[in-house]
N, C-alpha and C positions, 0 to 999 in steps of 0.2 A: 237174611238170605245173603249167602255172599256168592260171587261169581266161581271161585274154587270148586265147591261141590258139584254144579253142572259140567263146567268145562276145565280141561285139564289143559294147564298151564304148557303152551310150545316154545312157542320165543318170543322175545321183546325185540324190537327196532324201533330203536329212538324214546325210549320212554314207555312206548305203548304194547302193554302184554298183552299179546297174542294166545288165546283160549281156540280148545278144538273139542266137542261135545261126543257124549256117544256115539251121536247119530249121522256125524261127521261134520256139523256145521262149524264153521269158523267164524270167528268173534274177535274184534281188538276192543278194548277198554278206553276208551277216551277219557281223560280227565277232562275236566270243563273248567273255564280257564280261571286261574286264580283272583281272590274277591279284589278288587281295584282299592284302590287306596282312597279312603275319601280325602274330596281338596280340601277338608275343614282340619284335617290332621295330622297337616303338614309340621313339622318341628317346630316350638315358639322359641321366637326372637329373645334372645337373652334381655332380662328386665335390665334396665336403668337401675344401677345403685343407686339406692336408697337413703333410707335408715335402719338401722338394725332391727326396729321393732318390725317394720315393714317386710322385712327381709325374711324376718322369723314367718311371718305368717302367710308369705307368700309358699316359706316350703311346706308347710303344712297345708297347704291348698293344693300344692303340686302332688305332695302325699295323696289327699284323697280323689284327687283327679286321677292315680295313676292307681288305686287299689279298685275306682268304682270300676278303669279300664278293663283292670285284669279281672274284676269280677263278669262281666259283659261280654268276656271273650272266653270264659271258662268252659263253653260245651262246643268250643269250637269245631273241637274232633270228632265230635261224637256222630255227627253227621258224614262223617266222610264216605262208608261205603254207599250211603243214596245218593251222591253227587258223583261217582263214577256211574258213567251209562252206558251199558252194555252195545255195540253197534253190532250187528249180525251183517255177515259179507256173504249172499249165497250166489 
């Protein structure tokens, strides 16, 4: 269900579009506020050079540390219209 087919889009102010319904009610779309960052995923500290062997296998670690990421956040979008929530203003 998306919000377009009830209510027809009037104007946005400051981000938030503004919907107006057959029936003449008026609606702004709130987004809800973006996911927080967790504190555990802050940048890491550049490693201490090594040794090459070490070095090697550190990028291969960061390698599968950054594909499990991007796999983990691959349906990120998919949810986006059930996290806008319609607010009705009568």
């Amino acid at each position: 269900m998306t919000t377009s087919k009830i209510f027809s889009r009037v104007d946005s102010n400051d981000n938030h579009p503004v919907f107006i319904s057959e029936k003449g009610v008026i609606a702004v779309l709130l987004h809800q506020r973006r996911h927080q960052q967790h504190p555990n995923r802050r940048p890491r500290p550049r490693p201490r050079h090594r040794h090459r062997q070490h070095q090697r296998q550190h990028r291969q670690h960061r390698h599968r540390q950054h594909q499990h990421r991007r796999h983990r956040h691959r349906h990120r979008h998919r949810h986006r219209l059930q996290r806008q929530q319609v607010i009705e203003i009568t």
